[in-house]
Each structure stands twice: as structure tokens, then as C-alpha cells.
N, CA and C atoms as a LAMMPS dump frame, in Angstrom:
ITEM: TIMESTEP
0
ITEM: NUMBER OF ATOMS
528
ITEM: BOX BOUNDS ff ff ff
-5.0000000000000000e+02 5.0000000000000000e+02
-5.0000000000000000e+02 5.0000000000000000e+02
-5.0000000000000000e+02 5.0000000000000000e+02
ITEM: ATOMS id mol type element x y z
1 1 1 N -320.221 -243.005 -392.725
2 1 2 C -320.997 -242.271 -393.717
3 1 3 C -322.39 -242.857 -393.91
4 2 1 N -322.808 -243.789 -393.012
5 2 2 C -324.409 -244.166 -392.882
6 2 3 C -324.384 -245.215 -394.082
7 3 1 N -323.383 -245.892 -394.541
8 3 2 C -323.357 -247.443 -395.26
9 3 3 C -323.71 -248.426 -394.609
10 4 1 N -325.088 -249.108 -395.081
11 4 2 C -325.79 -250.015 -393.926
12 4 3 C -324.755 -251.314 -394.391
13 5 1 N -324.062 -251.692 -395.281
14 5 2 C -323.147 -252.959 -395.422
15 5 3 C -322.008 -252.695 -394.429
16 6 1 N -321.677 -251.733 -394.584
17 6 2 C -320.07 -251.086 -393.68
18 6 3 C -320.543 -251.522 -392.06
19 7 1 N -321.893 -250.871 -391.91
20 7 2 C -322.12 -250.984 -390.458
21 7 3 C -322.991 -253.026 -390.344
22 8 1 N -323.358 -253.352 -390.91
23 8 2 C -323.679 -254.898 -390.833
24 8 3 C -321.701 -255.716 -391.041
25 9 1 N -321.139 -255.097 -391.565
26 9 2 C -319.78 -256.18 -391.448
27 9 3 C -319.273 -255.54 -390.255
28 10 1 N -319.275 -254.698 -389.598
29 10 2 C -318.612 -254.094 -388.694
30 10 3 C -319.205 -254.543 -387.264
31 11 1 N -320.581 -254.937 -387.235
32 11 2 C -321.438 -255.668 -386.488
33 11 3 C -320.989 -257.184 -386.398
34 12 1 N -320.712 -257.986 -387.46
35 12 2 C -320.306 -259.166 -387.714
36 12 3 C -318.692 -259.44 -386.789
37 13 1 N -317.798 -258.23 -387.563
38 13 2 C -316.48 -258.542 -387.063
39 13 3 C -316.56 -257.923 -385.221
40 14 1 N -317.357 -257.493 -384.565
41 14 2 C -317.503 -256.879 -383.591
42 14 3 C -318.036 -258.904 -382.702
43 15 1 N -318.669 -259.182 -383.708
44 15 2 C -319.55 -260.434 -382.882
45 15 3 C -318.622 -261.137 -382.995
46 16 1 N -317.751 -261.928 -383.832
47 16 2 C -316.845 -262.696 -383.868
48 16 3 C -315.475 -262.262 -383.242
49 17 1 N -315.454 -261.253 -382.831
50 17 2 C -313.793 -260.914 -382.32
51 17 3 C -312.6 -260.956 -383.326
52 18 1 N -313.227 -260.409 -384.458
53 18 2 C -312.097 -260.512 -385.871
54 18 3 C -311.04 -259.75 -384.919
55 19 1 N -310.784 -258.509 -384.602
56 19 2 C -310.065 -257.61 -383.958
57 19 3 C -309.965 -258.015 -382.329
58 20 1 N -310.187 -258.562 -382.006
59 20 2 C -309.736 -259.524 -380.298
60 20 3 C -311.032 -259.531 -380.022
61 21 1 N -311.063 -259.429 -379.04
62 21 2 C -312.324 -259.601 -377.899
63 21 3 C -313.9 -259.617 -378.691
64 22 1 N -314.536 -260.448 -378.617
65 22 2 C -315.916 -260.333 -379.142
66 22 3 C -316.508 -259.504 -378.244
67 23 1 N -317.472 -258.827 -379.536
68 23 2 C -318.218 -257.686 -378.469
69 23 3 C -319.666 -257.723 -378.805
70 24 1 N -320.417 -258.775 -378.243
71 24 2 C -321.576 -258.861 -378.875
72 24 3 C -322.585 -257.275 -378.606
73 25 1 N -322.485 -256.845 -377.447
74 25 2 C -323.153 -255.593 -377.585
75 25 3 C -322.908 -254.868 -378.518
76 26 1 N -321.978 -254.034 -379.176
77 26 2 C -321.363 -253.456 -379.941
78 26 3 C -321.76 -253.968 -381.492
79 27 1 N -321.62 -255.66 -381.557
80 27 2 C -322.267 -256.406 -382.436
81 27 3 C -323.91 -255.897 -382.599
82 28 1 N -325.031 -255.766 -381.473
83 28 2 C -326.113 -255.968 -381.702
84 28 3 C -326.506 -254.169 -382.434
85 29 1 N -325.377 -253.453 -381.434
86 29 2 C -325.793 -251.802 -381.875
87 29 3 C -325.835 -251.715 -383.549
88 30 1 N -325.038 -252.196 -384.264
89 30 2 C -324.201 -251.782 -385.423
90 30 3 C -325.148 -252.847 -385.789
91 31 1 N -325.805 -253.753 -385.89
92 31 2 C -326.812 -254.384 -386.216
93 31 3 C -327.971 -253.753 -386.549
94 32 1 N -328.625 -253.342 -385.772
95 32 2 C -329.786 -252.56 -385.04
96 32 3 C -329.494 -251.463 -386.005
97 33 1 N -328.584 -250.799 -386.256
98 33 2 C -328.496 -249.251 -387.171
99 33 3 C -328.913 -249.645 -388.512
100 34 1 N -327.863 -250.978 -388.975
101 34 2 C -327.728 -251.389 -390.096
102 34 3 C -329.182 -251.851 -391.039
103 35 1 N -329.562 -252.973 -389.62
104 35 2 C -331.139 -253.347 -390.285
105 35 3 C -332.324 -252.512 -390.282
106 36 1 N -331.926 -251.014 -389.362
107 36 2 C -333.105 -250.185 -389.726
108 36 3 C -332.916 -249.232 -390.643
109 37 1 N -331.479 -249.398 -391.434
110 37 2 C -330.937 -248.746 -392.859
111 37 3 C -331.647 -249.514 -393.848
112 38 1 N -332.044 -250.83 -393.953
113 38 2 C -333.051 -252.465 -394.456
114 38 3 C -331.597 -252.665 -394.873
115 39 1 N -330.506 -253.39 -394.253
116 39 2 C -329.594 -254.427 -395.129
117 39 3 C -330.156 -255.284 -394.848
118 40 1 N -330.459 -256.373 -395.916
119 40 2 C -330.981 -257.697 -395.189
120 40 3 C -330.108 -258.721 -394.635
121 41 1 N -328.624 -258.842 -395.437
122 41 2 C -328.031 -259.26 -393.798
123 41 3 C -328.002 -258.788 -392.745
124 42 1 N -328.216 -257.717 -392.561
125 42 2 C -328.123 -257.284 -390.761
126 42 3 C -329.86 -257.59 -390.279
127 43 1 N -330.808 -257.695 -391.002
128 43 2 C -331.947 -258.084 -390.721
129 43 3 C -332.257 -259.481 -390.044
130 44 1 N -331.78 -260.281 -390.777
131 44 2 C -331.161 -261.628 -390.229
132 44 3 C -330.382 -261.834 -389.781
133 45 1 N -329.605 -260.648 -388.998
134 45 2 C -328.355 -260.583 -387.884
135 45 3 C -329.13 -260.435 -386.68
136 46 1 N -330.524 -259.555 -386.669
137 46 2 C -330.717 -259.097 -385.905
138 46 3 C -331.471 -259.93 -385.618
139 47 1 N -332.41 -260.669 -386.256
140 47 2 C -333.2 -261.492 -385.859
141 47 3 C -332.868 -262.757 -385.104
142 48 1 N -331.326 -263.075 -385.532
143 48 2 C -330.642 -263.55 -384.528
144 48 3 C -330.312 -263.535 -383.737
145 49 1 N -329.848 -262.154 -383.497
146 49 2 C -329.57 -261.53 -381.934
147 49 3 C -330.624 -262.101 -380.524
148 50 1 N -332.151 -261.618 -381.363
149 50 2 C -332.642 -261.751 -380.648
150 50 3 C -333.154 -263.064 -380.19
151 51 1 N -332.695 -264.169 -381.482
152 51 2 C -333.263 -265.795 -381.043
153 51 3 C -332.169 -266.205 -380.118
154 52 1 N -331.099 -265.454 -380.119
155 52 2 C -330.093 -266.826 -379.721
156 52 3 C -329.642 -265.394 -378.351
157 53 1 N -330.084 -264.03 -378.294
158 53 2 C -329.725 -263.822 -376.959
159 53 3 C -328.487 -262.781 -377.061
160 54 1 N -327.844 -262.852 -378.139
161 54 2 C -326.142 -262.407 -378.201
162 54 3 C -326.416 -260.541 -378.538
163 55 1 N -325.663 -260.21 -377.033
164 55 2 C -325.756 -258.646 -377.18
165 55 3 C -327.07 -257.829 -376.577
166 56 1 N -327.976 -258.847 -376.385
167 56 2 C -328.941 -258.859 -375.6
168 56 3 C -329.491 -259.57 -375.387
169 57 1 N -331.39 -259.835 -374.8
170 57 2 C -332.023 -260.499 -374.164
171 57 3 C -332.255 -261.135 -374.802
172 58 1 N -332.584 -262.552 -375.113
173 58 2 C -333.37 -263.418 -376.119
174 58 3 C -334.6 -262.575 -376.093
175 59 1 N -335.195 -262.984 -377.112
176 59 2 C -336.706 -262.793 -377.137
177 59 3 C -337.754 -263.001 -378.785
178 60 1 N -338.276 -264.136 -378.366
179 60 2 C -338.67 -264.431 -379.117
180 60 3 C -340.133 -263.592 -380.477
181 61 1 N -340.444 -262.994 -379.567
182 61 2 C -341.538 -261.756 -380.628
183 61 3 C -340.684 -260.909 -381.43
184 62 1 N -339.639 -260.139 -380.822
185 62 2 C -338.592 -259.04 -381.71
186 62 3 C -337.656 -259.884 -382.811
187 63 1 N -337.283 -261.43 -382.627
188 63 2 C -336.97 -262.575 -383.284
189 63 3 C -337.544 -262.487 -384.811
190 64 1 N -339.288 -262.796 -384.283
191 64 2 C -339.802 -263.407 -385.346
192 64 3 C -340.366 -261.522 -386.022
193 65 1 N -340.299 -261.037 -385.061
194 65 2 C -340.56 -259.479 -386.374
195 65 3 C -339.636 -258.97 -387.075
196 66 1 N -338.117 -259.231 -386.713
197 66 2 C -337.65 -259.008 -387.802
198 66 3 C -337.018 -259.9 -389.021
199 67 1 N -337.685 -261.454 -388.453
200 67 2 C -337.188 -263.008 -389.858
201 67 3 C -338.63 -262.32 -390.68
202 68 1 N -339.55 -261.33 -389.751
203 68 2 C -340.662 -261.135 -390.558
204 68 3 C -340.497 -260.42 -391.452
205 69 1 N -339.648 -259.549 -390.947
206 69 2 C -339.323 -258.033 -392.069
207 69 3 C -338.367 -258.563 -393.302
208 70 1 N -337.915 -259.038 -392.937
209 70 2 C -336.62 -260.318 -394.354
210 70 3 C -337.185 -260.525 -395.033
211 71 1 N -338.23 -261.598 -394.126
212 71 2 C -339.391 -262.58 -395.459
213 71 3 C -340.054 -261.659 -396.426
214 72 1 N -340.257 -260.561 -395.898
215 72 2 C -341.04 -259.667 -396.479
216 72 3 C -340.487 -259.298 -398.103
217 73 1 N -338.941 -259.182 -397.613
218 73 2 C -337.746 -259.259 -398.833
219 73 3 C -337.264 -260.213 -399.78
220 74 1 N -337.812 -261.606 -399.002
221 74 2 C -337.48 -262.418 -399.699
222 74 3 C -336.316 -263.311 -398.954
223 75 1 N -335.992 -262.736 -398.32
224 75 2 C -334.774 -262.869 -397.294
225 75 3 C -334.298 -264.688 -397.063
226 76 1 N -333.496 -265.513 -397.675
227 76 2 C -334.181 -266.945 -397.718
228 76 3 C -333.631 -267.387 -396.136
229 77 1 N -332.422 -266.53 -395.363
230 77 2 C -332.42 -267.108 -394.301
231 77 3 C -333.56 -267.005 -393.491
232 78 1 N -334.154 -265.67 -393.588
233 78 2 C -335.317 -265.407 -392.249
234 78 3 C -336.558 -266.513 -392.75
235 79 1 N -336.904 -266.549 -394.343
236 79 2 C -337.508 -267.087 -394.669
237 79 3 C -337.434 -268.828 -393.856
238 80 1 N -336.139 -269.177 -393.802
239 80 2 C -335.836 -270.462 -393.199
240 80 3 C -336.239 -270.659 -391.555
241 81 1 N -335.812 -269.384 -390.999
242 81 2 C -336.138 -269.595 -389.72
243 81 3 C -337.724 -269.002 -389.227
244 82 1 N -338.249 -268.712 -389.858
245 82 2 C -339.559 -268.61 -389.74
246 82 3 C -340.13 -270.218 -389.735
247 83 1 N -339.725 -270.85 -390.548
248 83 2 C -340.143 -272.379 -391.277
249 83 3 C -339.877 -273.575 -389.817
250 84 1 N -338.685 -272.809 -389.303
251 84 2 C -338.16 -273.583 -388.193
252 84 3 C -338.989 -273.331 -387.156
253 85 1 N -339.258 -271.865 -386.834
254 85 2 C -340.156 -271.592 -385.5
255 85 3 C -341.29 -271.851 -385.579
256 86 1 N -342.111 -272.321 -386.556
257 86 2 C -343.383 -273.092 -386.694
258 86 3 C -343.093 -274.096 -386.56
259 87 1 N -342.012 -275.235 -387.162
260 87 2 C -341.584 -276.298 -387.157
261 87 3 C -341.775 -276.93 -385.576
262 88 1 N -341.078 -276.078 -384.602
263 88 2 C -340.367 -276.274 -383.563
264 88 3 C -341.257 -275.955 -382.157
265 89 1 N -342.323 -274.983 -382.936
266 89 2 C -343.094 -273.891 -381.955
267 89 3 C -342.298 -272.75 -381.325
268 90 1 N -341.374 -272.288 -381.93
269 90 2 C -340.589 -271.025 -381.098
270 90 3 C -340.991 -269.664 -381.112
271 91 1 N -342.167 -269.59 -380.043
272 91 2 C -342.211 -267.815 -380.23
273 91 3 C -343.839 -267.741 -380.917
274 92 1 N -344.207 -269.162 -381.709
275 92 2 C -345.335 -269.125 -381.964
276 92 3 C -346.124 -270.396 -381.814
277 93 1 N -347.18 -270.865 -382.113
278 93 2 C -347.861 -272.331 -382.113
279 93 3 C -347.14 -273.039 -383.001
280 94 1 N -346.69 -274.167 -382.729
281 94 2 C -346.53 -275.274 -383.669
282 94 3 C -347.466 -275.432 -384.606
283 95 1 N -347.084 -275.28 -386.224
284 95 2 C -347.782 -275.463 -387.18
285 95 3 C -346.926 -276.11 -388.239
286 96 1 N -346.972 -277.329 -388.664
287 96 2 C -346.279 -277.791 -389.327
288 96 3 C -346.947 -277.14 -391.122
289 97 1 N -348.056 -277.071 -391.144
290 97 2 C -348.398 -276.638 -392.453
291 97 3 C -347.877 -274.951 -392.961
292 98 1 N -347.966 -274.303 -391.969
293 98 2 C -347.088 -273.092 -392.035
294 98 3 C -345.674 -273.662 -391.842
295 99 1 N -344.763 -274.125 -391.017
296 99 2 C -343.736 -274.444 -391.443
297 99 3 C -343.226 -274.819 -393.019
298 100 1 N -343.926 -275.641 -393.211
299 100 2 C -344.206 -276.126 -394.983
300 100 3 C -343.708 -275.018 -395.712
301 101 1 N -344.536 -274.027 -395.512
302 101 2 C -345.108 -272.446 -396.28
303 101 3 C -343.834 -271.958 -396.53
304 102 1 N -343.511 -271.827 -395.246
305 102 2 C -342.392 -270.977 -395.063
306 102 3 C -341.01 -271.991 -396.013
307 103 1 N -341.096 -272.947 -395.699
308 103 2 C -339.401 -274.27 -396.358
309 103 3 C -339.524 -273.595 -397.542
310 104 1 N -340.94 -274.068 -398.494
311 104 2 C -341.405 -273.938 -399.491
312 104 3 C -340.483 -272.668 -400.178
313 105 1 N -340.748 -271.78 -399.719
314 105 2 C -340.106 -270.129 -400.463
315 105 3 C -338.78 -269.836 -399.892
316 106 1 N -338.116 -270.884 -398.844
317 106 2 C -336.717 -270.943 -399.039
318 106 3 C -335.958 -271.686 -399.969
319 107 1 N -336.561 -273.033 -400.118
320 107 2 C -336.189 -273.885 -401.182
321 107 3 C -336.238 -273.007 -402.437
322 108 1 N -337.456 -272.414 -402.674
323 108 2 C -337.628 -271.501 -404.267
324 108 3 C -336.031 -270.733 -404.479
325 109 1 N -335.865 -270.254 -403.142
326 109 2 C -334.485 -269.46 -402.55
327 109 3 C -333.411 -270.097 -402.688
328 110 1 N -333.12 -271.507 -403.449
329 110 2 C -331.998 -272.127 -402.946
330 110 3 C -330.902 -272.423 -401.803
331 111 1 N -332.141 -272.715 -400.534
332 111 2 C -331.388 -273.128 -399.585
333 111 3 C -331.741 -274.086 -399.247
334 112 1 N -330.336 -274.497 -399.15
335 112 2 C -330.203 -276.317 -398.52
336 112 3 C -331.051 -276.667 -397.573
337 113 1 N -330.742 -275.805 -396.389
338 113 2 C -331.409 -276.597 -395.127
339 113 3 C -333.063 -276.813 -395.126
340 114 1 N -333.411 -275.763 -396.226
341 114 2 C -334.81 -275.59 -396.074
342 114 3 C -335.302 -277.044 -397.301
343 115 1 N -334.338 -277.288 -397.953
344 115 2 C -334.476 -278.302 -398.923
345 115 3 C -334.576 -279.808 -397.952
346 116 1 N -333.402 -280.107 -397.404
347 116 2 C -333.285 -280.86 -396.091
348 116 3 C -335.174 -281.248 -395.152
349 117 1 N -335.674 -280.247 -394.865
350 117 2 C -336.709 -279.753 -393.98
351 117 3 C -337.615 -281.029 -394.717
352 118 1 N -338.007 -279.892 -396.036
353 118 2 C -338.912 -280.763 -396.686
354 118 3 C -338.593 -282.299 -396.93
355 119 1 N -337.908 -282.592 -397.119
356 119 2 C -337.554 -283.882 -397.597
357 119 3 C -337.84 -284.569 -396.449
358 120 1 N -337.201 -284.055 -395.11
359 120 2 C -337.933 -284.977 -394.059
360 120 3 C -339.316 -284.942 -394.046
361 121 1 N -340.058 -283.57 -393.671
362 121 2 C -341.839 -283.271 -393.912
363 121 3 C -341.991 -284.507 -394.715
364 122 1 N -341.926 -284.723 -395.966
365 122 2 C -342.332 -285.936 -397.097
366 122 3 C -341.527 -287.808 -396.759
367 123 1 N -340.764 -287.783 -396.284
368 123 2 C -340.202 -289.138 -395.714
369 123 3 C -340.42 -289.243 -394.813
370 124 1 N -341.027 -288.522 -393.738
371 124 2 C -341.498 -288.907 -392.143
372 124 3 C -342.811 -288.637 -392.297
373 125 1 N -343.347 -288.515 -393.029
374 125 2 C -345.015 -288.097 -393.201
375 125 3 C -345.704 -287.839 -392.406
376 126 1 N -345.256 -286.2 -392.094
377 126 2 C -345.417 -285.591 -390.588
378 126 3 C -346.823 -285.183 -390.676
379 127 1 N -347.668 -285.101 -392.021
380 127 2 C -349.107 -284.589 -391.956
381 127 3 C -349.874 -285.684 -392.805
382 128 1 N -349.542 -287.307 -392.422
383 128 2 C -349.696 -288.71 -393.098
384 128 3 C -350.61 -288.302 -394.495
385 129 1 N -349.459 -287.716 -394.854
386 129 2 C -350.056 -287.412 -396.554
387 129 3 C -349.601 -288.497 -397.542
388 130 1 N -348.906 -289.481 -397.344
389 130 2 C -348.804 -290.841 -397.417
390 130 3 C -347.762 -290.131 -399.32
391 131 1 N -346.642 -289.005 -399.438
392 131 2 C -345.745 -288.92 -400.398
393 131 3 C -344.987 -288.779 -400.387
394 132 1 N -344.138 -290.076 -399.161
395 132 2 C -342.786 -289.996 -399.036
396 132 3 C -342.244 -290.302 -400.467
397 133 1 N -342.005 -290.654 -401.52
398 133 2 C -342.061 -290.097 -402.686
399 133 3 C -341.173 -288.542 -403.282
400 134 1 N -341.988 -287.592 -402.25
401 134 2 C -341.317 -286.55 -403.315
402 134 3 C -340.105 -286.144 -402.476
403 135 1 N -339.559 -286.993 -400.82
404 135 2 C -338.699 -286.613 -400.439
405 135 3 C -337.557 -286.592 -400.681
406 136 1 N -337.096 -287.309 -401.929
407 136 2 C -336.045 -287.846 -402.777
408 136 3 C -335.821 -286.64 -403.235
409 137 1 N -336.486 -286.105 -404.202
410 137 2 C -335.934 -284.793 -405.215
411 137 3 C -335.408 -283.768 -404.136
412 138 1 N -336.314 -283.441 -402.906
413 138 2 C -335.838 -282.225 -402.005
414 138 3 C -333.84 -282.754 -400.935
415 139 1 N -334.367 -284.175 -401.021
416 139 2 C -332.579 -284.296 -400.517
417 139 3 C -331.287 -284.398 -401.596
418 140 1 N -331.871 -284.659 -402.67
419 140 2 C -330.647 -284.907 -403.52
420 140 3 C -330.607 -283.052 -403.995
421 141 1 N -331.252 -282.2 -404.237
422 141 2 C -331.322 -281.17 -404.389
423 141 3 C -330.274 -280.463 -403.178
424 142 1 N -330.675 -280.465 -401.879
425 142 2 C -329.517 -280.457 -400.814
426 142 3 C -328.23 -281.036 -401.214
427 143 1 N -328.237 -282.383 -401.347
428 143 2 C -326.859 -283.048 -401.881
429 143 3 C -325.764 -282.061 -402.729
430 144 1 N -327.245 -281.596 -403.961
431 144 2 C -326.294 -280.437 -404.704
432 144 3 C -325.352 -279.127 -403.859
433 145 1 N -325.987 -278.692 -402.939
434 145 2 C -324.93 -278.357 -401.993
435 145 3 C -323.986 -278.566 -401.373
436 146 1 N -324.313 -279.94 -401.102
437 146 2 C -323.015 -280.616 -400.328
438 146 3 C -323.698 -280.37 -398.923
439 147 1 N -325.182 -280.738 -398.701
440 147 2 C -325.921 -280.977 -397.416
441 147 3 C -326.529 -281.952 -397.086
442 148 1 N -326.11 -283.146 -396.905
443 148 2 C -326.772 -283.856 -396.056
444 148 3 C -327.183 -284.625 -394.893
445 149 1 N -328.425 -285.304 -395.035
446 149 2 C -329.082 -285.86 -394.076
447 149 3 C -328.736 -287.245 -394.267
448 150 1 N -329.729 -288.375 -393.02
449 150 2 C -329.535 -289.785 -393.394
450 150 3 C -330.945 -289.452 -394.655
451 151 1 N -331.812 -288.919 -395.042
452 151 2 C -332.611 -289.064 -395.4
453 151 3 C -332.326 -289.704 -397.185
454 152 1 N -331.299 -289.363 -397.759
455 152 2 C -330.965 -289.859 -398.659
456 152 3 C -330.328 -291.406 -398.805
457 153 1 N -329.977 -291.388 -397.57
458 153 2 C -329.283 -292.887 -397.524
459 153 3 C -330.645 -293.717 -397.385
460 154 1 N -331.536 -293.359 -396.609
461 154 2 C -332.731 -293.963 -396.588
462 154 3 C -333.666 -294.093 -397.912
463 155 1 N -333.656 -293.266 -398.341
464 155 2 C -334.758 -293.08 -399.91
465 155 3 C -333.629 -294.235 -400.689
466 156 1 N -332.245 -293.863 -401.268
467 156 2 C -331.664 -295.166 -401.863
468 156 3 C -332.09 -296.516 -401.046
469 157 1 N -331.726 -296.464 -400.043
470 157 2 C -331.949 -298.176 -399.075
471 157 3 C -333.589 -298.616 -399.322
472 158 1 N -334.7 -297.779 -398.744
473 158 2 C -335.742 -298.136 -399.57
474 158 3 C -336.496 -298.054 -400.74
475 159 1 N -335.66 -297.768 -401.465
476 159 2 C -336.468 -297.457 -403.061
477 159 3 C -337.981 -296.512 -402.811
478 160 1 N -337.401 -295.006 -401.974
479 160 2 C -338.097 -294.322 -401.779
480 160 3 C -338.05 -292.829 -402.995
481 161 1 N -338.823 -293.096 -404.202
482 161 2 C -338.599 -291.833 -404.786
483 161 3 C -337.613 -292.265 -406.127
484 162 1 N -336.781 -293.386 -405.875
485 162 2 C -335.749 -293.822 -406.63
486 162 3 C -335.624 -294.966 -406.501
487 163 1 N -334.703 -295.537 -407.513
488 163 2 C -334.619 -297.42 -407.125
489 163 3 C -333.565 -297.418 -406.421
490 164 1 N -333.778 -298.785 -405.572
491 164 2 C -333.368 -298.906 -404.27
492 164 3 C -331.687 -299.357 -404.756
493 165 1 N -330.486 -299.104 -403.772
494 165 2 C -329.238 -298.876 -404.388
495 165 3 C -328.408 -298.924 -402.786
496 166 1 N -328.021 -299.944 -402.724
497 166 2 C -327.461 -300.273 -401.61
498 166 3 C -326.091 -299.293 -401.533
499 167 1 N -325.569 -299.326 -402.451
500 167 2 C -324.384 -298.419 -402.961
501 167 3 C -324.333 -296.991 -402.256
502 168 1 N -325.443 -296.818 -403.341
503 168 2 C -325.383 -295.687 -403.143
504 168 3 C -325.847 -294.771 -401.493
505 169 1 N -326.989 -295.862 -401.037
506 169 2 C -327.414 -295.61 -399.909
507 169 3 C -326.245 -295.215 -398.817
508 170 1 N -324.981 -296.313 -398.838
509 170 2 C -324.145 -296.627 -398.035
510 170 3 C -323.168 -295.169 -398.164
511 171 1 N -323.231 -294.792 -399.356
512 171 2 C -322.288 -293.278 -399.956
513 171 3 C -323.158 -292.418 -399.361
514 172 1 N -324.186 -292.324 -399.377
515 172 2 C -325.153 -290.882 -398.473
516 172 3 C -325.039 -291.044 -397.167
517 173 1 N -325.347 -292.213 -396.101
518 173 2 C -325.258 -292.142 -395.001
519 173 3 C -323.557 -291.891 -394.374
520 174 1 N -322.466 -292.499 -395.095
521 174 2 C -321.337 -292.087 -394.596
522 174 3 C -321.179 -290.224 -394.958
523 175 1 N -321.565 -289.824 -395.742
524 175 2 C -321.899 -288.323 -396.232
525 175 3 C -322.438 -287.421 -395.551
526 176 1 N -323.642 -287.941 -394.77
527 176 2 C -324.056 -287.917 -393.899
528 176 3 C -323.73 -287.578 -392.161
């Protein structure tokens, strides 16, 4: 009946083989219908499709136009992988300050990984802005998820952001 959720879970259970056999083609069709209905999970289904290849060709431009069309929504996964393909250079120039941009309005989004991101950006002082400092709040914020990095075991071990806490350091990196 043209339900873009019906046809994005039906895309999902088609990709995973809920019902036997994975069928990523079948996956990308019911994708493709769904995200040009705008579900924004199937938007970020599709944009997957096309990063990682499944159901069709990789390709990195049709990738980043539709993490584009998400972001546009607000979308915090596409928002994330936009953050990554600047991060990484995938599909576009390496730009770590646009990467930033992009973490930035996933974190607003409450997502971990994009919380994770930053915290390294600020403890590896990838643009020697010399505030490893604020990388503390962006990993323990992850933590609240139940995501982490060594980056917290590190900020406790050096009294980065927080006082230094052998303890606790030793509880993040096994967490870790």
C-alpha cells in the first residue's frame, strides 16, 4: 500500500536473511522505493548500500548524496557518516574541520560514535589546537551509552580534562 516503513523493514529483513537467504538486491530495491517515499531509515540504508557495495556497486558520490539528503533531515546516522568521509577522505577531500562540522550535529543528535570522534579530534590534537581538555566531557558522554574508547582510560591516567585516577583509568581501558 506504498508504506515507506513497511517497504524500509522489508528491505532490512530481505538484507539480513530474516526469512533464509539474504537478498541484498531485493534489499537495495525496497530501499531505493522506500528512501524516495523520504523514510529516513531507508535513506541511511541506502546510503549504505552504496558505501559498502551491498545489492549493488559501491559508489561513493550516490553514498554521500543520499547521507546528504538525511543530513538535510537531521538524520544523526548520515549526519555521522558524512563526519567520517571527511574524516577519512571517502568520496571527498580530507577535511578534518568539516569532519568536526559534521560530529558536531551528530553529537547535538545523541550519538555515541560521533561523541567518541570528537573526543579523539580534542585528545589527539588533530588541528594542534592545544584542548585536549574538552576531550573528557565528549568520552564520558559516550560512556553514557555504554561506548567506549581507550580515550577515557587515557584522560583518567593523565589528568586530561579530570583528575588523574589510576582506578578509574584501569575501569575504562578494560571497558574498552
Amino acid at each position: 500500500q506504498g508504506y515507506p516503513y513497511a517497504m524500509f523493514r522489508s528491505g532490512l529483513y530481505m538484507e539480513k536473511g530474516v526469512l533464509g537467504e539474504a537478498k541484498p538486491e531485493e534489499a537495495f530495491a525496497w530501499y531505493t522505493k522506500a528512501a524516495e517515499a523520504d523514510d529516513n531509515d531507508a535513506i541511511f540504508a541506502l546510503g549504505r548500500c552504496y558505501k559498502e557495495g551491498i545489492g549493488t556497486a559501491e559508489d561513493w558520490d550516490k553514498a554521500l548524496e543520499w547521507f546528504g539528503k538525511g543530513a538535510e533531515k537531521e538524520e544523526s546516522r548520515c549526519l555521522t557518516e558524512l563526519g567520517l568521509a571527511y574524516e577519512n577522505g571517502n568520496g571527498v577531500e580530507e577535511n578534518p574541520q568539516k569532519a568536526v562540522e559534521w560530529y558536531e550535529k551528530a553529537v547535538a543528535n545523541e550519538i555515541p560514535m560521533a561523541m567518541l570522534r570528537m573526543g579523539e579530534y580534542y585528545l589527539y590534537d588533530y588541528d594542534s589546537l592545544n584542548e585536549s581538555e574538552k576531550a573528557f566531557a565528549y568520552f564520558k558522554k559516550a560512556a553514557e551509552y555504554e561506548w567506549y574508547s581507550e580515550g577515557l582510560g587515557i584522560c583518567y591516567e593523565m589528568g586530561i580534562g579530570v583528575e588523574e585516577n589510576e582506578t578509574e583509568a584501569f575501569k575504562y581501558y578494560t571497558l574498552a
